[in-house]
C-alpha positions, 0 to 999 in steps of 0.5 A: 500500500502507497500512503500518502498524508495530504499536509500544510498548517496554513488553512485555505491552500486546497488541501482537502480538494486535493486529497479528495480528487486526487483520490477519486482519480486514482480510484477511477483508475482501479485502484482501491483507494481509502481517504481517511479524514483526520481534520476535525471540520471533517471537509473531507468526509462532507465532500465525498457525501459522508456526514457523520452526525452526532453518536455515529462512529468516526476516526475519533472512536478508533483513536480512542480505542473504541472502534477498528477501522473496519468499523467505521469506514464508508464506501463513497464510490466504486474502489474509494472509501472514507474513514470519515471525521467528526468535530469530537477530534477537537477533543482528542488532541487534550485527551490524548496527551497522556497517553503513552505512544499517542502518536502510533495510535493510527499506525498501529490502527493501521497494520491491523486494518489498512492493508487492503487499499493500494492507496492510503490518502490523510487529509491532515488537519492545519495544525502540527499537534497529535493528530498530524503526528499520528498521520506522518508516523502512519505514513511514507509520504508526504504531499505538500499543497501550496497555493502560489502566494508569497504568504503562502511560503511563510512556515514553509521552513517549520512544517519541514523541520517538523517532517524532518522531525518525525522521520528522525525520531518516529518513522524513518520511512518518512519523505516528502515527495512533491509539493502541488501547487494549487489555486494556480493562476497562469495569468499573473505574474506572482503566480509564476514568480513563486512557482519559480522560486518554490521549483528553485528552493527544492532543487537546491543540493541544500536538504542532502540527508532531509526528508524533503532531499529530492522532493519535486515541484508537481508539473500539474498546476491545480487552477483556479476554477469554480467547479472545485470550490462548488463540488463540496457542497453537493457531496461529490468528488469533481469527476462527479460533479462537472468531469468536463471542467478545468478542475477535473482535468488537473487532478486527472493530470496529477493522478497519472504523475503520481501513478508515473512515481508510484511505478519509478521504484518498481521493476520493469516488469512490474511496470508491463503488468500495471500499464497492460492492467490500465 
């Protein structure tokens, strides 16, 4: 199983669109994909039409103990699932601070449970507390949204710092894989300004013995378009809701990119199955 946590602390830089389209493409792939929403305004979970209302069971229950993943999970389409959020994780991050091992709870939920997906994709909330933790030990890869906006690159250095972190300390397997830039306007001037700038910052020889060492700038620009912001709202990925717009377009292009890294490290024959396969 690829996994995939979906993370930046700045709110408002299409991380939870990401994470839903990007996994609905790849599902429209054949591949059988989980969305697990660890965000406590549960975005994610409300954008592939799951609401979880009060006293019904959600991620917050299996990292209380009380429930398995098998348990809470959903179905939201043909090869996607969702383990769906509710604002209870608000509370989880007081009570879980006593707990020995708190940032293992989802991995060791995970080993049980999760090895039945090809893909595993976190929608983390924006914070850096217990619950993004227990997304980057669960996980092998990062996926970093950026919107092309110069506020947008502020605490670029302390999310990195905290990957570079985790990855001593709690998970080696741990890196950063690419950045996707988001909300992209090809029209402006800073658009491309930052873009250049982010592509640069990356490339630099600066992060040898990082996480983020050969991290790379996504070639897919996620543009600016309305069809994604309305998606949302009616409970359906954007392949759903307009499979003809811009948006849809974009995130089937950054599906096949990260499909293409998925079978970089795989042998050459491995790589005959899977394109005969698609």
């Amino acid at each position: 199983m690829r996994s995939i946590a979906i993370l930046n602390q700045k709110g408002g830089v299409g991380k939870t669109t990401t994470a839903v389209n990007l996994a609905s493409a790849i599902a429209r792939k054949g591949y059988k994909v989980c969305v697990l929403d660890l965000d406590p305004q549960a975005h994610a979970s409300l954008h592939l039409g799951i609401g979880v209302a009060s006293g019904t069971e959600s991620i917050y229950q299996v990292l209380m103990g009380e429930a398995s993943l098998e348990e809470v999970r959903h179905q939201a389409g043909e090869n996607i699932w969702c383990i769906p959020a509710h604002l209870d994780l608000a509370a989880a991050e007081m009570e879980l601070a006593g707990e020995v091992g708190r940032e293992m709870i989802l991995r060791d939920a995970m080993e049980v449970h999760g090895q039945q997906y090809d893909y595993l994709i976190i929608d983390c909330p924006p914070s850096l507390g217990v619950l993004t933790l227990n997304a980057l030990a669960c996980v092998d890869e990062v996926f970093l949204p950026l919107q092309p906006h110069f506020l947008a690159l502020h605490g670029l250095s302390k999310l990195l710092r905290t990957v570079d972190i985790v990855s001593k300390r709690i998970n080696p397997e741990l890196k950063l894989t690419g950045v996707v830039l988001c909300l992209f306007e090809s029209g402006t001037r800073l658009a491309g300004e930052v873009a250049g700038d982010v592509h640069e910052f990356f490339s630099k020889g600066t992060a040898e013995g990082k996480t983020w060492a050969g991290a790379e700038v996504f070639q897919t620009r996620i543009r600016r378009n309305i069809r994604l912001a309305e998606a949302p709202s009616f409970g359906q990925s954007i392949f759903d809701y307009d499979p003809n717009s811009n948006g849809a377009e974009d995130y089937t292009n950054l599906a096949r990119e990260v499909l293409g890294l998925g079978l970089a490290s795989k042998s050459s024959d491995e790589k005959m199955v899977e394109s005969a396969a698609a």
